[in-house]
C-alpha positions, 0 to 999 in steps of 0.5 A, spaced: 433 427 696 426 428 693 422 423 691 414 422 690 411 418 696 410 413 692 417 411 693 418 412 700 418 405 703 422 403 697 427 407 700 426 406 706 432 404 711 435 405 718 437 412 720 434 415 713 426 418 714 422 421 709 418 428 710 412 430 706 413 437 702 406 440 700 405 445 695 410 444 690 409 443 682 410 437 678 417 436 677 422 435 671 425 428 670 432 428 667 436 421 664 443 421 663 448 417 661 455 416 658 456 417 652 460 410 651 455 407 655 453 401 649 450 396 654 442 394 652 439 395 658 440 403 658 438 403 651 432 400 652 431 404 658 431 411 654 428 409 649 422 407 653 423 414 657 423 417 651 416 413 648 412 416 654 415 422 655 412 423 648 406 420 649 405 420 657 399 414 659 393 418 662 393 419 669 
């Protein structure tokens, strides 16, 4: 599994480490999710997604 190193410790747990990886580019991130998944949470989570993958915060 990758993910940022900001996300390390979140998913720290016994027997499972984390090795950085250097020069690597920016990643893609995809969402998916069940066509018959009506659940409110998941729609407000893409929308959410969608709103700054259309206009990203400043870094």
């Amino acid at each position: 599994m990758l993910l940022s190193g900001g996300n390390a410790a979140i998913y720290r747990r016994p027997g499972l480490g984390a090795i950085p990886v250097n020069g690597l580019g920016p990643s893609v991130m995809a969402i998916a999710w069940r066509k018959d998944d009506h659940r409110g949470v998941i729609r407000d989570f893409v929308d959410a997604a969608t709103a700054v993958a259309q206009d990203p915060p400043p870094r």
